[in-house]
C-alpha positions in Angstrom: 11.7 4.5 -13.1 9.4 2.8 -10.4 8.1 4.9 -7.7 9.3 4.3 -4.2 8.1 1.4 -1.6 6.7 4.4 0.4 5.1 6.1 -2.2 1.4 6.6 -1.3 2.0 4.9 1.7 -1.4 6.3 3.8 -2.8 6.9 0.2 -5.6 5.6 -1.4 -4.7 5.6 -5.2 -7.4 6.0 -7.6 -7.0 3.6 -11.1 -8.1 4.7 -14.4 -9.8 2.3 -16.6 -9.6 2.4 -20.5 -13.0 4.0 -22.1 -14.9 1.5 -23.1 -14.6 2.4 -27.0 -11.7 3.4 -28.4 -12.4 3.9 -31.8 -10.0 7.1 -32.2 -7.4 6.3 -34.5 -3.9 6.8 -33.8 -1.1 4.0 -32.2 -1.3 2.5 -28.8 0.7 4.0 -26.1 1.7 1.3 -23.8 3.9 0.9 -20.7 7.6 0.6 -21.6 8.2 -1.9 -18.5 4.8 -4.4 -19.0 3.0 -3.4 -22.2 0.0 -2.5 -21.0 -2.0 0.1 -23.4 -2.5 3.5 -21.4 -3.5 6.3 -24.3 -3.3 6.5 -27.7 -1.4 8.6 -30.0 -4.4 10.4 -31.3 -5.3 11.6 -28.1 -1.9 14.0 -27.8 -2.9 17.7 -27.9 -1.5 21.3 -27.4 -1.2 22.8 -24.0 -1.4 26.7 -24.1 -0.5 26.7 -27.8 2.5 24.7 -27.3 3.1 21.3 -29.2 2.4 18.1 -27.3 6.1 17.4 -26.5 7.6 19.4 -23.5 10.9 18.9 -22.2 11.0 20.6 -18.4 13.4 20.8 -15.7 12.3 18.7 -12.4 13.4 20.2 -9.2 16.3 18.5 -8.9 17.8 19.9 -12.2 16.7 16.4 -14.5 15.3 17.1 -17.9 12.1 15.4 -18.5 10.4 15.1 -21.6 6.9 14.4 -21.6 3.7 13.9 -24.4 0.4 15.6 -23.3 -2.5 13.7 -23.9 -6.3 14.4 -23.2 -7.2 11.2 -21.9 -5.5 8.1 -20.2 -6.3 5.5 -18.6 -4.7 1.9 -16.7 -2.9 4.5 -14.0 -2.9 4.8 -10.0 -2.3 8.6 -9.0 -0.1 8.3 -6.1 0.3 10.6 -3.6 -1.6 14.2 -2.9 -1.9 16.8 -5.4 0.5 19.7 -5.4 0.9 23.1 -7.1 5.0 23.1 -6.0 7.1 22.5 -9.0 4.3 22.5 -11.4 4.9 23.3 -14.8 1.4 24.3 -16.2 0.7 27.5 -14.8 -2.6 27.1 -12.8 -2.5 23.1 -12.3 -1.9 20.9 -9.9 0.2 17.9 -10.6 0.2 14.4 -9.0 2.1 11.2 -9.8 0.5 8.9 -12.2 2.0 5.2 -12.6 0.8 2.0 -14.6 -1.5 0.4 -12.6 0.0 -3.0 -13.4 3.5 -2.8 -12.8 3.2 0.3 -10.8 6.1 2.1 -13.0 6.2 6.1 -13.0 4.7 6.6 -16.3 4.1 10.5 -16.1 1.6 12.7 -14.2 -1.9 14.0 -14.3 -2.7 17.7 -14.1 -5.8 19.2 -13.0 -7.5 22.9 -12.7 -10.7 24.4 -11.8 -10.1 27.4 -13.7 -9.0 26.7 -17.2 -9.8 24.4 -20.1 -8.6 21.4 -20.3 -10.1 20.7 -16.8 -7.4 17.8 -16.9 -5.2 16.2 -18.9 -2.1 13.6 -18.8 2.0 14.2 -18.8 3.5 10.8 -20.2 7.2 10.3 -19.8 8.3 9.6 -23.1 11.4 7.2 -21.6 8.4 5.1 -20.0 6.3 4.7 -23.2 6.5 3.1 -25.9 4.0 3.5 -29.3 2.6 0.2 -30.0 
């Protein structure tokens, strides 16, 4: 899914860029739509003692399954960042697509409060291992 013309409209998106080594084991996670790498499999972690696959309810009633990872990169975060709708209690949530193709690839949560500080949603129909 591709977000709209208007998203971010007014924005300014910020991109991610890949850490410079990525010597963690574990399969690429790339882009379904172009293929370009934006975590690793190794990276995927436990949110609140849960497993790293989620499958939540968005607000308009669709089921989305996601993969949390610790670290991502490759992405624009489009639009602001919102508590509504979020489904980690005490983060904020904002749209996260591949910066080359701009497809909706998941979204990156953030929190003063807790530990992680921040992680990564991917949408597992929009990746692909590699």
């Amino acid at each position: 899914m591709k977000p709209s013309k208007h998203a971010g409209l007014g924005s300014r998106p910020e991109a991610t860029q890949a850490p410079e080594s990525t010597t963690d084991e574990g399969r690429a996670l790339l882009c379904r739509a172009c293929d370009s790498e934006i975590s690793r499999s190794s990276l995927a972690f436990q949110v609140h003692g849960a497993g790293p696959t989620h499958v939540f309810p968005n607000p308009f009633g669709q089921m989305r399954r996601i993969v949390t990872v610790s670290s991502a990169w490759g992405l624009i975060f489009v639009g602001p960042r919102t508590i509504e709708f979020t489904w980690f209690v005490g983060y904020s949530w904002t749209v996260s697509c591949c910066a080359r193709c701009r497809a909706h690839v998941g979204w990156k949560f953030e929190t003063s409060e807790a530990s992680p500080s921040e992680f990564f949603g991917l949408l597992l129909e929009a990746i692909r291992e590699g």
